[in-house]
Each structure stands twice: as structure tokens, then as C-alpha cells.
C-alpha positions in Angstrom: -11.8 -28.7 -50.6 -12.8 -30.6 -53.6 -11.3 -33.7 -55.6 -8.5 -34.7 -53.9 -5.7 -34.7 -56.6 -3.4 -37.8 -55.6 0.1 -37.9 -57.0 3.7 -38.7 -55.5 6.3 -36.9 -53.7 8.5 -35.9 -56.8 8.8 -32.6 -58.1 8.5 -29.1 -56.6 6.6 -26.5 -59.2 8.8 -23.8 -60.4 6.5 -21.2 -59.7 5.1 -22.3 -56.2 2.7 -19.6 -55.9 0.2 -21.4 -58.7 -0.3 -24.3 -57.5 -3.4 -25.7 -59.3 -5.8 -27.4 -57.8 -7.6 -28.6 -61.0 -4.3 -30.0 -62.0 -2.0 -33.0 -60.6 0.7 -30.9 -58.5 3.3 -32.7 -57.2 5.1 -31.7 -54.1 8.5 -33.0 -53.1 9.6 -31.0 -50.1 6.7 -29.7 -47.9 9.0 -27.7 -46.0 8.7 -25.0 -49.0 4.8 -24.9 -47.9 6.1 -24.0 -44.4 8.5 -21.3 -45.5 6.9 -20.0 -48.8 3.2 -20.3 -47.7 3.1 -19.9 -44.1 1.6 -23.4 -43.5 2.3 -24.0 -39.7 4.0 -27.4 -39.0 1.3 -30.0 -37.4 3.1 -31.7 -35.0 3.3 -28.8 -32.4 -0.6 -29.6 -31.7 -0.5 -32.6 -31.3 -0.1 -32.8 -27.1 -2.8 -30.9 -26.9 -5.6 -33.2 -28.7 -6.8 -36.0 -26.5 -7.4 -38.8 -29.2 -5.5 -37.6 -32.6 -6.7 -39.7 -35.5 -4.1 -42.2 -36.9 -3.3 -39.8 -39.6 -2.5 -37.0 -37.3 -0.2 -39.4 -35.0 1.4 -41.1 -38.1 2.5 -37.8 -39.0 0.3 -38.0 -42.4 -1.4 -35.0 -41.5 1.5 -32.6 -42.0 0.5 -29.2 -41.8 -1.8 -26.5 -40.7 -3.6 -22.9 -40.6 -5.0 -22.1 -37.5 -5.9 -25.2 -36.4 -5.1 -24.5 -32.8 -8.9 -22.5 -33.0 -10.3 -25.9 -33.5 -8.3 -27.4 -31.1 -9.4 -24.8 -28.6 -12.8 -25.6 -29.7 -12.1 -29.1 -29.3 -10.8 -29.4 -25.6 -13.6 -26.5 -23.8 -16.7 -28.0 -25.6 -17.4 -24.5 -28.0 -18.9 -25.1 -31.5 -17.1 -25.9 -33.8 -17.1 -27.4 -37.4 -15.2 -29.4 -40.7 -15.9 -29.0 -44.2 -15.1 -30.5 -47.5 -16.3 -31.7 -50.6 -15.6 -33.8 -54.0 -16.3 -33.1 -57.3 -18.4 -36.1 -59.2 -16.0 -36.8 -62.1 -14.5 -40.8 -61.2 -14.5 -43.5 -59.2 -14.2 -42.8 -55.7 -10.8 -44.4 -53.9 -8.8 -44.8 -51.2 -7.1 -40.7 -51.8 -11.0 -39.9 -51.5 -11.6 -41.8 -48.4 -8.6 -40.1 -46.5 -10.8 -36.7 -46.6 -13.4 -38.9 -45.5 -11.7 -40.2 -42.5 -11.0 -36.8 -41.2 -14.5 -35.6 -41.8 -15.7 -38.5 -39.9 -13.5 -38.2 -37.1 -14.2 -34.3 -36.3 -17.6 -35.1 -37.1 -16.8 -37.8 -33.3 -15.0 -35.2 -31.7 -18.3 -32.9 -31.7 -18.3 -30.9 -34.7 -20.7 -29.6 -37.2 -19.9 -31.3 -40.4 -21.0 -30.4 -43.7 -20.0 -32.0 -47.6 -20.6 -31.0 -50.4 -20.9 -32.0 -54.0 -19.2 -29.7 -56.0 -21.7 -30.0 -59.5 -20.6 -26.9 -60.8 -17.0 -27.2 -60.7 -17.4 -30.5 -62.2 -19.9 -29.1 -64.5 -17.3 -26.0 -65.9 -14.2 -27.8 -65.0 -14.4 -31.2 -66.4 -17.7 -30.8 -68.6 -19.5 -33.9 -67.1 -23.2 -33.3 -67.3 -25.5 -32.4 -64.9 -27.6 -36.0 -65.1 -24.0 -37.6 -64.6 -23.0 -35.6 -61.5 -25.9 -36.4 -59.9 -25.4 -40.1 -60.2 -21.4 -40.0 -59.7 -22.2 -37.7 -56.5 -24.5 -40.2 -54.8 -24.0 -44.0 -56.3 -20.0 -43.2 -55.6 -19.2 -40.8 -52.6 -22.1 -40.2 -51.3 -22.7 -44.0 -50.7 -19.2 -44.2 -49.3 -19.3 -41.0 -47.0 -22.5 -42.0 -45.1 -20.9 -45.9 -45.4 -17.5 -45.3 -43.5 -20.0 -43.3 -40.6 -21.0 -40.2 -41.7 -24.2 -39.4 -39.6 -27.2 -36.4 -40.3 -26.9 -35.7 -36.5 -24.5 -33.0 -36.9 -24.1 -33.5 -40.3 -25.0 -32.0 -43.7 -25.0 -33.2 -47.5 -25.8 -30.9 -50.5 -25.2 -30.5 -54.0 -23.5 -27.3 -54.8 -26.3 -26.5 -57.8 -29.4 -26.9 -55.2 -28.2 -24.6 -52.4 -29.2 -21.2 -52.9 -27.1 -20.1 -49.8 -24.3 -21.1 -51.6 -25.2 -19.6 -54.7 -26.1 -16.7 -53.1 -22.7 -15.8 -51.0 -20.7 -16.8 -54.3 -22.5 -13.6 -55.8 -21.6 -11.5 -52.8 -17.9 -12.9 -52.7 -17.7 -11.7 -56.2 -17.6 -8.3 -55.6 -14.4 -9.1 -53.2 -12.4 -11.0 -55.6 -10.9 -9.7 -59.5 -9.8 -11.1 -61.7 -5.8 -10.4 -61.2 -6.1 -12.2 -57.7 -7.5 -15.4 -59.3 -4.8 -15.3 -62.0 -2.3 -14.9 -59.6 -3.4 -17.6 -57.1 -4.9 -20.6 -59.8 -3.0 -19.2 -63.2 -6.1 -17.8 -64.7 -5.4 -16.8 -68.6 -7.7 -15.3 -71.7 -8.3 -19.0 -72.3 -10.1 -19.9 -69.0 -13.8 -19.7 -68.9 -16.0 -17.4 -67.1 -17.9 -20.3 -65.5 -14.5 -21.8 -64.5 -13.6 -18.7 -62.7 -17.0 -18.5 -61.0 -16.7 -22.0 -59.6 -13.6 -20.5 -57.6 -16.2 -18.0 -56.0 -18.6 -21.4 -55.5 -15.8 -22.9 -53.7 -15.1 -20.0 -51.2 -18.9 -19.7 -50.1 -18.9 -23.5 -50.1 -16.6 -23.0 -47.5 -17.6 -20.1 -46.1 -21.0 -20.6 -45.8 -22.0 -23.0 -43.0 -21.1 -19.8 -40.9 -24.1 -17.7 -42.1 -26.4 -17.4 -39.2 -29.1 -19.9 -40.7 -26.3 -22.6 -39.9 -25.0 -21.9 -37.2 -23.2 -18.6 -36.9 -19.7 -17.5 -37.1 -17.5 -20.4 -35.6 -14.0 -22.3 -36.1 -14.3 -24.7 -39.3 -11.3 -26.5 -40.8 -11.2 -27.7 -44.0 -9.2 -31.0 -44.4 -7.2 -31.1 -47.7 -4.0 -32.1 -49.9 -1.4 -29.2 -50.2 -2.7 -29.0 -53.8 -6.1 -27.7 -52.2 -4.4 -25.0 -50.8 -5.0 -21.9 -53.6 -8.6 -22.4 -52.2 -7.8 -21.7 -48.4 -5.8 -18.9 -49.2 -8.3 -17.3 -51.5 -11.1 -17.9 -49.1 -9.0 -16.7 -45.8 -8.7 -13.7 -47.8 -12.2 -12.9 -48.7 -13.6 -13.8 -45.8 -11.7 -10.9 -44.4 -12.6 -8.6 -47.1 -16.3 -9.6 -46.4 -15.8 -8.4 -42.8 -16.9 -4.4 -41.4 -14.7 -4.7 -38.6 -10.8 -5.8 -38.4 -9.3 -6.7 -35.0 -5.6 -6.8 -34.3 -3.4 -6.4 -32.0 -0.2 -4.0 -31.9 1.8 -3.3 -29.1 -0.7 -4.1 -26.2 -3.3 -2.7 -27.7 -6.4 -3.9 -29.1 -7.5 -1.8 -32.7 -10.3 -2.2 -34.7 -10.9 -0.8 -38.2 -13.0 -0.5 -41.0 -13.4 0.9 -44.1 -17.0 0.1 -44.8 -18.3 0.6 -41.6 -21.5 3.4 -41.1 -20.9 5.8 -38.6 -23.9 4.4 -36.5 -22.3 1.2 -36.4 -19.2 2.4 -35.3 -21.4 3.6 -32.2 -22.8 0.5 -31.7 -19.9 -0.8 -31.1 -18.7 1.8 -29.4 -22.1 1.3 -26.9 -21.6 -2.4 -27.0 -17.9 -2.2 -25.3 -18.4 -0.3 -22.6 -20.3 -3.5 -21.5 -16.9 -5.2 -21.1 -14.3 -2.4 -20.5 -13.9 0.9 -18.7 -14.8 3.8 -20.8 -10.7 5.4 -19.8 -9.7 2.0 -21.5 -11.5 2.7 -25.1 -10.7 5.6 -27.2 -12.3 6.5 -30.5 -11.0 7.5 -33.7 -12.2 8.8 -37.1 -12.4 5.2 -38.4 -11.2 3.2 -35.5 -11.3 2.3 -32.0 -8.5 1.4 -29.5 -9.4 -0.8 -26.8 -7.4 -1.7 -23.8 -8.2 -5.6 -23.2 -8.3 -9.0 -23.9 -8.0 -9.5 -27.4 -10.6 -12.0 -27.2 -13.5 -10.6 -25.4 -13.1 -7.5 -28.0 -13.3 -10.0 -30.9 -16.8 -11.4 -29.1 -18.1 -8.0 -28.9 -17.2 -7.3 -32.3 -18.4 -10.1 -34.0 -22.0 -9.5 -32.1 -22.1 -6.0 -33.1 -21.1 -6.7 -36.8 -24.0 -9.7 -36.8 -26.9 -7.1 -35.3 -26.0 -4.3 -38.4 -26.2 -7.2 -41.3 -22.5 -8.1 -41.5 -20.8 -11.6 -42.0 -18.4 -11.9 -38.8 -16.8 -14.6 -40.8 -13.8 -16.7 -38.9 -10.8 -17.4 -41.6 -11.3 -21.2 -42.2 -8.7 -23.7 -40.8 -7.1 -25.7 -42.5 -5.3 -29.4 -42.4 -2.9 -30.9 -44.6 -2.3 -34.5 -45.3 0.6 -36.3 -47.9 -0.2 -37.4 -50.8 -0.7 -41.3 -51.3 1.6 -42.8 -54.2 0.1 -44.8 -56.9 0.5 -49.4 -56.5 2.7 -49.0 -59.6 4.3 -45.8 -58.2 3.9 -42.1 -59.7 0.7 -40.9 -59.6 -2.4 -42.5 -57.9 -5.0 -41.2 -60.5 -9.0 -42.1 -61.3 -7.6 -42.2 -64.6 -4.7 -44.6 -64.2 -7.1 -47.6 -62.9 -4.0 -49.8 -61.8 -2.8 -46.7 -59.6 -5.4 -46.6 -57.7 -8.2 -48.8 -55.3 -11.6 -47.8 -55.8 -14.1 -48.1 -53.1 -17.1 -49.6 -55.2 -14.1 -52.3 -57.3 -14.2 -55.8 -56.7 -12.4 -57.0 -53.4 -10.5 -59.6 -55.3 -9.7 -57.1 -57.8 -8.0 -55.3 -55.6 -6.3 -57.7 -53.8 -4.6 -58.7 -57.2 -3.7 -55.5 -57.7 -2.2 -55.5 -54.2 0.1 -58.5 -55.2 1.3 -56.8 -58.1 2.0 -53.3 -56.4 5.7 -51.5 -56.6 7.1 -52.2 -52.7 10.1 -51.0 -51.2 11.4 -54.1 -51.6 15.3 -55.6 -52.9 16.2 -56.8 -56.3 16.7 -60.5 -54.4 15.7 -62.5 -51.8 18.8 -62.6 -50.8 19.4 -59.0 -50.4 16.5 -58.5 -48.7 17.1 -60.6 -46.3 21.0 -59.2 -45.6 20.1 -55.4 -45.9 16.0 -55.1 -45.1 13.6 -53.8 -47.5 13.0 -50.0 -47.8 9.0 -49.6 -45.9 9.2 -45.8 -46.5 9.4 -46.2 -50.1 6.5 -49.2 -50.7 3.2 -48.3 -51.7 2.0 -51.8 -49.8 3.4 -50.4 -46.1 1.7 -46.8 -47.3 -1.8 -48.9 -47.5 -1.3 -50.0 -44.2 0.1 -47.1 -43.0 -3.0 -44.5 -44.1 -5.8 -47.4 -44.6 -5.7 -51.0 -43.2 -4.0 -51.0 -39.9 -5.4 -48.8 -37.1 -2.8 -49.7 -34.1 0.5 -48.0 -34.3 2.3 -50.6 -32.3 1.5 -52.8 -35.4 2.1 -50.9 -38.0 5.3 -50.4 -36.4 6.1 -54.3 -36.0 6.0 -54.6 -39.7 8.2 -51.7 -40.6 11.0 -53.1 -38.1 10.6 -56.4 -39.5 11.1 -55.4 -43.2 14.0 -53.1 -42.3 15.4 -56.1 -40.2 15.0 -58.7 -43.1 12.7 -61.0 -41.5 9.9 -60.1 -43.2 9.3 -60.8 -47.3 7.7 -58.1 -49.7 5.3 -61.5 -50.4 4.1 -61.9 -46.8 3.8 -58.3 -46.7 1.6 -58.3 -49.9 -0.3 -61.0 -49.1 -1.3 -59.7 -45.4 -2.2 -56.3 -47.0 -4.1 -58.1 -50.0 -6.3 -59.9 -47.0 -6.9 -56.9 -45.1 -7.9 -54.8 -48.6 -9.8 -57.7 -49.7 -12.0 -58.0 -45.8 -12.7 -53.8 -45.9 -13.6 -54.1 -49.5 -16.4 -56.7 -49.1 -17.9 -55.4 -45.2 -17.6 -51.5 -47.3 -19.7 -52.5 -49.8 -21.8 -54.4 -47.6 -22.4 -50.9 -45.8 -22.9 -48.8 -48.9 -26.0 -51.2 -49.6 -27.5 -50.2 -46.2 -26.7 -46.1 -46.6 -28.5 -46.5 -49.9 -31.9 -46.6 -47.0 -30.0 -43.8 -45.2 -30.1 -40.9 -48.0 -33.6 -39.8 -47.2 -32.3 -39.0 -44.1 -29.7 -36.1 -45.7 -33.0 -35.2 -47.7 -31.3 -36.7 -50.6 -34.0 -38.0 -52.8 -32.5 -40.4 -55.5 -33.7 -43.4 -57.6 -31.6 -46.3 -58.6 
């Protein structure tokens, strides 16, 4: 959930199972994250949301873990929420802003939204200093967020340093996690630091902890991210579990619920608080669990109030989305720290319109040849601009990829019609960041220029 690490569809890691977040992973087949991760293919949900974002139609948004409880969530009006976060260490750009987008959007579709600034993980990680994540944080993606429509109704800012809550469940998510599972999932060795490890912890309750009852209670949340983000999902899915007194599953009709932390009294509680719902001949007690013949879902209800009233978590495993990676203008990697790969959001329009005109397309060696066998959209970096960024109506988009596959339209028309539209949300995105600079008091975010 933090900085999105851009890069291009090349290589597939030999050992798939450490993907690194804090490093640039490059994924060339995401149908390994399907069959070696358990990542659900996207495009099975998408009937059932009634205005999918462009990125979900386009088929951009790839991926999923249980999704379908937002979705749910979505469609019958229950709470629900989305949660991510950057950490302060560049210039924020366009691979930044397509977190933002989805933020934004399930912040429109109802949801409880929450970002945050992840300090420390810049802090251990990248060893920027505290005065210079502060200023990074707001003057580049806090600006932006609240500029592309974030809003404080429903929505919620913080820096990971300043929120004790956060702090606080990292502590307690401690105890759940070792030191062999964080090796195993990030690649952990003698040579990593303890504070490096911690921020791992910090990113789980970061996640995690918009569910604690002072926010909100337990609820769906997804967590929008690049398949590079995904170590943290997995990690988090699994302590949130582990932080849990009760387990509910389902096995052959029947309803079971177990713990191995659980007090005897609270295993009467529960006990008490299902005969509410069910017939006492449908719920039979064990020495550490209870069987319950019924809806899977009303026994998960009664759980999670029961675990709530004795001081437990009831945490829901977060969601998850995935979206492809954007390729860099000269190709390979888009990176902060290859300035030509990239478009930043604060960088001057013109700027980046130039860069636009010299950007790697999908284009022919000749005119000629472009014109008798089309130009290649799918491998352009200036059709993937318009794709994920400039153009919002698929009808559109879809006129221009016909035309360049057809040969009737020029990598310079192309170039110059993404240039303009680059160069027009540049100057009217700035124009908004000056106005959100009046609107950080309103996220209680106190900053001087």
C-alpha cells in the first residue's frame, strides 16, 4: 500500500514467492499471480458493479482478493472502505496518481477512505529525514490527492509517525508475526535492519487499523495496489487472522467456529449470543468449538459482535485490487529516479509535453510501413497515457487504437494530441493543488510553506 513501484512487463522473478515491495519487481505474466498466489482474475466482477472506473473496464485493474465483499458492500449500501498510502521519498507522477484515482473513486461510490503517509518506512527504508518527509508528504502527494478530489467527508489523512493507533496495533501485530515469516515473504536477511522489519508491522496496522472500533468497526476495506504490493496483503490477511479469538468456516454444511485463545466465558457468550439466531438442536458445543447449523453469514455477525463485547479485534482480511504496471516514455522502467521515464504531477506542462514528443511509441521504422502494416498501440507508451490517464471515454480511446492499427493515424498526430491533453491536465492540476493548499486544515493537517 505504499510507493507504487512502476516498471515494465518484462521479466518474471525466479523465486516468485519474494517479491519485494521496496524493490523494482517486474512482472511479465500475471497469470503466475493467479496460479501461484491465489489472486482471483478481475473481470468476473465486473457485471456486477454499476459504474466500474475506467481502469477496471479497460481491464488495467487485473486482479483481486475478495473483492466481491466490497462489491457486496457496494450494491446494498453496507459500510465499507479503501485504503492506501505513499511513502515521501520523490516526485509524485502519473504511477502515483493511478492509486489516487481508485481511492478517489471508492471514496464516490460511498466508502470510508483513509491515506496515509508512510514516514517511517521512508524514514528506515530509504533514510530520508523526518523534516524532508514531512515536506515531500504534503507539498507533493498530499497536494495532489486532495487536488484530483479527495474530500474530508469520508475521508482521512495521517502521517504514519503521528498516529498512535497505528503505532499502537503495530506493537500488538508484533507478537503475531517472526521473524522466519517476514524473511520468507520480503527476503529478510542478517543485513536488514530492525527498524526496516518494524515498518512491515507499520504497514499491516496501517491497513488494518481503520477497522478498530474508534473508526468505524470491523468492515470490508480494499487496498488498491501494483502486484509488487502484494507481500503486504498477504502478510496482513494473515495477521489479521491470527489477531482474531474466533475462526469461522465452513465444512460440509456445517458452520464451525474455533479458537485457540478464546476464555471459556467467552466461549459462553457466544454460545448465549446464538441461541438468539438459531435453535438450540441446531448448535452443539465442543471443548474448543462450536458447530452451528446455519447461514454462514449470520454466524459470522454474531461472532464478530461477541468477539468485539470480550475486547477482541473482529478484523475482516483486507481486499485487495491489482492494476498493471505503467511503462516508462523511453520504455523499461517508469522510475522517480529516471526523470525522462516518468511525468510528474508538480513538472512543468510544457515539460512534459516535450517529453511526450520524444516518448518510445509502438510505432514503424517508416512512414511508409506504418502506413501499409499499422502501428503496434499495445506496445506505445503514448496510447498507455491515454489509455490509464488522458482519455476517459472508451469509445475514443478505442477510435485511436483502430486507426493506428489501420494506418491512418501517424505516431506524430498521436504524440501531438497526447502532448495537448498532458499539457491542459498539467496546468488546470496545478491550478487545483494551489487551492487544496487552503483545504489541508480541513484533514487537520497543519503545515507552513
Amino acid at each position: 500500500m505504499t510507493e507504487t513501484i512502476i516498471c515494465p512487463l518484462s521479466i518474471i522473478p525466479q523465486n516468485m514467492n519474494t517479491i519485494n515491495p521496496w524493490e523494482s519487481t517486474t512482472i511479465e505474466d500475471y497469470q503466475k499471480l493467479f496460479d501461484e498466489f491465489g489472486i482471483s482474475p478481475f473481470n468476473k466482477l465486473l457485471s456486477d458493479i454499476k459504474h466500474p472506473h475506467r481502469y477496471m473496464r479497460r481491464g488495467i485493474i487485473f486482479g483481486h482478493r475478495s473483492y466481491d465483499s466490497i462489491v457486496d458492500a457496494m450494491n446494498s449500501g453496507k459500510p465499507f472502505g479503501a485504503m492506501s498510502g505513499f511513502m515521501p521519498s520523490g516526485r509524485v507522477h502519473l504511477g502515483h496518481k493511478m492509486v489516487m484515482d481508485e481511492i478517489i473513486w471508492h471514496q464516490q461510490q460511498g466508502g470510508t477512505v483513509v491515506m496515509a503517509v508512510a514516514d517511517m518506512e521512508s524514514h528506515s527504508v530509504r533514510g530520508i529525514s523526518w523534516k524532508d518527509c514531512l515536506r515531500i508528504g504534503v507539498e507533493e502527494y498530499i497536494l495532489s490527492l486532495i487536488a484530483l478530489g479527495f474530500e474530508p467527508d469520508g475521508g482521512r489523512i495521517y502521517f504514519q509517525s503521528t498516529s498512535p493507533e497505528v503505532r499502537d496495533l503495530a506493537f500488538e501485530l508484533g507478537i503475531k508475526a517472526n521473524f522466519s515469516e517476514l524473511s520468507a515473504i520480503y527476503g529478510f536477511n542478517g543485513e536488514t535492519n530492525i527498524a526496516h522489519m518494524v515498518s512491515a508491522t507499520v504497514q499491516s496496522a496501517d491497513i488494518l487499523h481503520s477497522q478498530l472500533k474508534q473508526f468505524g468497526g470491523p468492515r470490508p476495506v480494499v487496498i488498491p495496489v501494483g502486484a509488487d504490493q502484494d507481500p503486504h496483503i498477504r502478510l496482513t490477511r494473515g495477521l489479521a487472522d491470527k489477531m482474531n479469538l474466533f475462526h469461522v468456516f465452513q465444512k460440509d454444511g456445517t458452520v464451525k467456529i474455533y479458537s485457540k485463545s478464546a476464555h471459556k466465558e467467552a466461549f459462553k457468550t457466544l454460545r448465549k449470543r446464538l441461541s438468539v439466531d438459531f435453535n438450540e438442536n441446531d448448535i452443539k458445543m465442543f471443548e474448543g468449538h462450536i458447530d452451528v447449523n446455519g447461514s454462514l453469514e449470520h454466524v459470522r455477525i454474531a461472532v464478530k459482535d461477541v468477539e468485539l463485547l470480550v475486547g477482541g479485534y473482529a478484523f475482516m482480511p483486507p481486499a485487495s485490487t491489482y492494476h498493471k504496471f505503467m511503462t516508462g516514455l523511453q520504455g523499461g522502467k517508469m522510475s522517480s529516479s529516471i526523470p525522462d521515464s516518468i511525468i510528474a504531477l508538480t513538472e512543468d506542462p510544457k515539460g512534459a509535453a516535450r517529453k511526450i514528443m520524444r516518448a518510445k511509441t509502438g510505432g514503424r521504422v517508416t512512414l511508409e510501413e506504418q502506413k501499409q502494416h499499422g502501428g503496434l498501440p499495445d506496445e506505445c507508451t503514448v496510447f498507455e497515457l491515454m489509455l490509464y490517464h488522458l482519455i476517459e471515454d472508451d469509445n475514443d480511446v478505442l477510435e485511436i487504437k483502430q486507426e493506428c492499427i489501420n494506418g491512418e493515424l501517424m505516431c506524430g498526430q498521436c504524440k501531438k494530441k497526447a502532448a495537448e491533453l498532458m499539457e491542459t491536465f498539467l496546468i488546470e492540476h496545478q491550478e487545483k493543488r494551489e487551492l487544496a493548499e487552503l483545504k489541508l486544515s480541513e484533514f487537520g493537517i497543519d503545515y507552513k510553506f
